[in-house]
C-alpha positions in Angstrom: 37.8 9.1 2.5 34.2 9.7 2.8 32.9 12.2 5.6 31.0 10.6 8.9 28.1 11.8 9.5 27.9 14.3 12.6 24.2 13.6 13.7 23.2 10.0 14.5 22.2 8.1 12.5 18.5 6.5 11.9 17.9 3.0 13.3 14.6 2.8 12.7 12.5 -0.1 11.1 8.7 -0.7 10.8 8.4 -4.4 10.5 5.1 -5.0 9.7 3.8 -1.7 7.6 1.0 -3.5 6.7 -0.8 -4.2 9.9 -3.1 -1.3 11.1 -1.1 -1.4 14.9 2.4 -1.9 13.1 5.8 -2.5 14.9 7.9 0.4 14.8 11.5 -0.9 16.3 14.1 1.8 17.2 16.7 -0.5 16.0 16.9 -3.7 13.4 18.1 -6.3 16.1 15.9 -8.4 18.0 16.9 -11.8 20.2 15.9 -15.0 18.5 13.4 -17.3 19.9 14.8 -20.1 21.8 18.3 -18.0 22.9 17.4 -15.3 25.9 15.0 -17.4 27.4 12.2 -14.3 28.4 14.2 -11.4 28.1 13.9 -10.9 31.7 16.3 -13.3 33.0 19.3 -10.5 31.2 18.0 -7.2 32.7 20.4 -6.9 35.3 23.2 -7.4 33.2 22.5 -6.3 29.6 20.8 -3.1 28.5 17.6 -4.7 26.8 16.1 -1.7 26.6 18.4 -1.0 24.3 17.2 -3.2 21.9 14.9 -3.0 18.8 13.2 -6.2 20.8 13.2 -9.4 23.0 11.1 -12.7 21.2 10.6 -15.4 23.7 11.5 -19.0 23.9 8.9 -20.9 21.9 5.6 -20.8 24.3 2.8 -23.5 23.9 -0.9 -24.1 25.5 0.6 -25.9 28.6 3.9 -26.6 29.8 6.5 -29.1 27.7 9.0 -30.9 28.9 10.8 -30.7 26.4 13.2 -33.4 24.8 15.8 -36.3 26.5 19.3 -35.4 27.5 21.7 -34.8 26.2 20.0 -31.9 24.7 22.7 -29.8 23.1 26.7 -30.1 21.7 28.5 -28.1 20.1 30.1 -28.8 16.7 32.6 -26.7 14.1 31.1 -23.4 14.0 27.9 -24.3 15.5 25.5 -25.8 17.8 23.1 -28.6 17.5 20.1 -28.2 20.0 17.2 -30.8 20.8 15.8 -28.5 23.7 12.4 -29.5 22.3 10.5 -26.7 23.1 10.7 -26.8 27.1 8.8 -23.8 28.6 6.0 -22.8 31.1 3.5 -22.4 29.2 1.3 -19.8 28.5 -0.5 -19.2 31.7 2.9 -19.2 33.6 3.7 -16.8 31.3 1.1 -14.4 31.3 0.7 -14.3 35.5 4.8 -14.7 36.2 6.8 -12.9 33.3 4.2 -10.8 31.4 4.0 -8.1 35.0 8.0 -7.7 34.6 7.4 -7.1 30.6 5.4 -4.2 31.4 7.9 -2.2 33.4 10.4 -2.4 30.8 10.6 -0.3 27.6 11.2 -2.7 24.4 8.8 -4.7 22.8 8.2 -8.1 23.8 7.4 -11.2 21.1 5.6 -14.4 22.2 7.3 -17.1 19.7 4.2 -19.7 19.7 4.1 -23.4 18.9 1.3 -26.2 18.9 0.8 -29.9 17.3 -2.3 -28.5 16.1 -4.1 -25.8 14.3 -6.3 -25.8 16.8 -3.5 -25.3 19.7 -2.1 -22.2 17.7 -5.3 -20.7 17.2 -6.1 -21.0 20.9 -3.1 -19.4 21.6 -3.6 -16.4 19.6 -7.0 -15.5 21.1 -5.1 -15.8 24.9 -2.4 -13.5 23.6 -4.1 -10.9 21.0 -4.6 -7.4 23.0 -2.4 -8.7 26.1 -1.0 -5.4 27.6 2.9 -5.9 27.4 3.1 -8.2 24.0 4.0 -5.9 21.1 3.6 -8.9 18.0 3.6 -12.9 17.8 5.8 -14.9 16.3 4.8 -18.9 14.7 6.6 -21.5 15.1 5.8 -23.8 12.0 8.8 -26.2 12.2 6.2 -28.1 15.2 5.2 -31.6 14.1 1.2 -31.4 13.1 0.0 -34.6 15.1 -3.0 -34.5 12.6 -0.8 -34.8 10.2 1.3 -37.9 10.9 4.0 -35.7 12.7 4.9 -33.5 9.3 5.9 -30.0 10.7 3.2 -27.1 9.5 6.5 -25.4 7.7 7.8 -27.6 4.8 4.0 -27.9 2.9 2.8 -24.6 1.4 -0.4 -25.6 1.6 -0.2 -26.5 5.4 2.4 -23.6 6.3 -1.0 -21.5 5.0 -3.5 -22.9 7.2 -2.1 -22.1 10.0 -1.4 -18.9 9.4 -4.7 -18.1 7.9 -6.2 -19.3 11.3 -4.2 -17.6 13.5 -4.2 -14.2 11.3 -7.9 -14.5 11.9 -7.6 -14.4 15.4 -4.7 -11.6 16.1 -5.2 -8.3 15.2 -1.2 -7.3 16.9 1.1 -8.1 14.4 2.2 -11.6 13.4 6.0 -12.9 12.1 6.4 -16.3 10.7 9.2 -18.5 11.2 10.5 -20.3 8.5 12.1 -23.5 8.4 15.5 -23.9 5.8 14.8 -27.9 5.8 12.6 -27.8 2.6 12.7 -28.3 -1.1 11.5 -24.7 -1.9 11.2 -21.9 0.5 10.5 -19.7 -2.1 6.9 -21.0 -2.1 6.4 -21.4 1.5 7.2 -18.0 1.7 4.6 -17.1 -0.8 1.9 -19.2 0.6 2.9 -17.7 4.4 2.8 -14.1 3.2 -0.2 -13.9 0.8 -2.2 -16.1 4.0 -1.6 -13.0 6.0 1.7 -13.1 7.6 3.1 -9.1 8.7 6.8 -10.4 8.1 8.9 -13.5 7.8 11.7 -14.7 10.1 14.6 -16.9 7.7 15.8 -19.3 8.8 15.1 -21.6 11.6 17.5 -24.1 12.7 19.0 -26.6 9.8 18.3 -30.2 10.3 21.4 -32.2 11.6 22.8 -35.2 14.1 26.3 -35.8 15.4 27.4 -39.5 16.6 29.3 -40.5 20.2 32.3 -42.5 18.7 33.2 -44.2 22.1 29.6 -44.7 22.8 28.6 -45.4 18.9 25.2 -43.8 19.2 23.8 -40.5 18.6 25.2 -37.9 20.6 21.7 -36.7 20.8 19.0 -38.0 23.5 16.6 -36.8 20.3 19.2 -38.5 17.9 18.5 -35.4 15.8 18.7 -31.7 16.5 18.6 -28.3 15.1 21.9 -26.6 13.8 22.5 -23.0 14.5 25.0 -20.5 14.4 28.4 -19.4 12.3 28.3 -22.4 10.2 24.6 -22.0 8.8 25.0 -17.7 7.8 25.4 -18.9 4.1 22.3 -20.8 4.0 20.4 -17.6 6.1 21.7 -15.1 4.0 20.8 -17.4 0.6 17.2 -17.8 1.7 16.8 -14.0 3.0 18.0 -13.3 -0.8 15.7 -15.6 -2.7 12.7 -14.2 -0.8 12.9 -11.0 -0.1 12.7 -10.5 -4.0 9.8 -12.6 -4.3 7.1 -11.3 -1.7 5.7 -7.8 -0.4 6.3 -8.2 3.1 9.7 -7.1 5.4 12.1 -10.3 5.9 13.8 -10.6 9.2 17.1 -12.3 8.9 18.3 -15.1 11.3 21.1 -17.6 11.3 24.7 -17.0 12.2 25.0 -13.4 13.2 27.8 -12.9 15.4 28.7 -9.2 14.3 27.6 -6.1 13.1 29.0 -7.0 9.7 27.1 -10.1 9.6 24.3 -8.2 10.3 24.9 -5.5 7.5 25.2 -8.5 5.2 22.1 -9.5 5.9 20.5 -6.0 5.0 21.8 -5.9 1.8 20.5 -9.2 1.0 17.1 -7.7 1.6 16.5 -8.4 5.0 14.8 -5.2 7.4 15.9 -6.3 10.5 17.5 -9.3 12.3 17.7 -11.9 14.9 21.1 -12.5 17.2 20.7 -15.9 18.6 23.4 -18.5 19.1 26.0 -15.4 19.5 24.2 -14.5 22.6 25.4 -18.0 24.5 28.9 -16.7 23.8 28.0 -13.2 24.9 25.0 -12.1 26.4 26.1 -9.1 25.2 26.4 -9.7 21.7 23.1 -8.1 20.4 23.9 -4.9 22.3 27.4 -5.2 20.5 25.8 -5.3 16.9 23.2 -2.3 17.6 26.8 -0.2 18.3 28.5 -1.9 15.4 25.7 -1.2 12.9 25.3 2.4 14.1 29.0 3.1 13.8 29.1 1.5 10.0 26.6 3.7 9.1 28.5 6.9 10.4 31.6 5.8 8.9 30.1 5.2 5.6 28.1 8.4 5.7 24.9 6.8 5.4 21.9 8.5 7.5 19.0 6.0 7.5 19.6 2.2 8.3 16.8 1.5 5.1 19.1 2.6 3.0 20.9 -0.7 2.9 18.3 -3.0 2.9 18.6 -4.8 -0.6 21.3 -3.0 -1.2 23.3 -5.9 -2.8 20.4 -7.3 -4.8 21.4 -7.8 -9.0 
């Protein structure tokens, strides 16, 4: 039986080493986008200072509306979501939730979306150097209106534009978000990471639909939604494998992490930190859960420094 360590061990991640302000987290698990709605709704229940840091719902130029009801259901193992980006929009944001931000200590991620190029890069000159917002995070899986509706994230080409355009506008670090509904992710990777991107969130939600019976229509006001949770971790864990062996930038893992061993799984397929999302509606606690869980695998396994399992799986 191997000997715990008596000291505690090191949680610490940089997740975007190569960005002159860089994002040192004191832990590897972040909320996904879309989940804890701004972080701040949670503080007087769950410890999110305890957390290596809070990414927003998806925030655009001016408020959405988001899709028609009914906007979620719940399948085998997952959930399907249509929310369609609903928030307040970036000036709500900045005047209402960015002064509660500031009092709390863990860093805060603006998850961004647009229809445009244009709308993204607006976005990023409103945000960069904001007092209280540690690093933004693209949304690519938006429909590019210039584009016929095609989302920025399943074209190489197009996944780079963007990024190119925001990357010259932000100077804070900047995640991309990549969508699993794609022929090759491999290459949009690639593209996102070589067009400036600090670090690469895998996966967004997978493409899916589920059908009233009784009604015989989509259950769906959107007819189709985004699948997340338990049921999509193989396809996650896959895609974090593929490209974290193929580019020079830290790959954050996302899709189906309910516990501290999915989490650890996730690390050894290369990823340097990770996003709890769809375990959080079960338990707002959950991501608080897996910072204790990791932390205590890494005593009981004698292993001093969380970076010592990331890829540690890879042949």
């Amino acid at each position: 039986m191997q000997k715990k360590h008596s000291i505690a061990p090191d949680l610490t991640v940089q997740i975007a080493p190569r960005n002159s302000i860089g994002l040192l987290l004191k832990n590897p698990v972040m909320t996904a986008s879309g989940t804890y709605g701004y972080g701040v709704e949670y503080k007087d229940s769950v410890d999110i200072e305890a957390l290596g840091a809070i990414i927003c719902k998806g925030t655009t130029l001016e408020p959405w509306n988001g899709n028609a009801q009914p906007r979620l259901i719940e399948t085998t193992h997952g959930l399907l979501n249509a929310v369609g980006l609903e928030n307040i929009g970036i000036k709500s944001l900045i005047s209402d939730v960015l002064p509660q931000w500031r009092t709390l200590h863990v860093p805060f991620i603006i998850n961004i979306a647009g229809h445009s190029i244009d709308e993204y890069v607006q976005l990023a000159e409103i945000i960069d150097g904001l007092d209280g917002v540690h690093a933004v995070e693209l949304n690519i899986s938006c429909p590019n209106v210039a584009c016929g509706g095609m989302e920025f994230g399943v074209d190489p080409d197009m996944a780079a534009k963007v990024t190119t355009a925001v990357r010259s506008k932000l100077k804070m670090p900047m995640l991309v978000k990549l969508s699993p509904n794609v022929t090759d992710i491999v290459a949009i990777a690639t593209a996102v990471a070589e067009a400036g991107a600090d670090a690469l969130t895998l996966i967004n939600t997978v493409s899916g639909m589920a059908i009233d019976i009784k009604k015989r229509r989509p259950s769906l006001g959107n007819i189709f939604g985004g699948l997340s949770g338990a049921a999509i971790k193989p396809i996650a864990l896959a895609s974090v494998y593929r490209v974290a062996q193929r580019i020079d930038v830290p790959v954050i893992g996302c899709g189906g992490i309910f516990c501290a061993e999915d989490a650890i799984e996730f690390f050894m397929a290369g990823a340097s930190a990770v996003q709890v999302g769809t375990a959080s509606f079960c338990d707002p606690n959950a991501p608080i859960k897996i910072v204790n869980g990791i932390a205590q695998y890494l005593q009981n396994n004698a292993i001093q420094n969380i970076r010592d399992l990331i890829g540690a799986a890879r042949i």
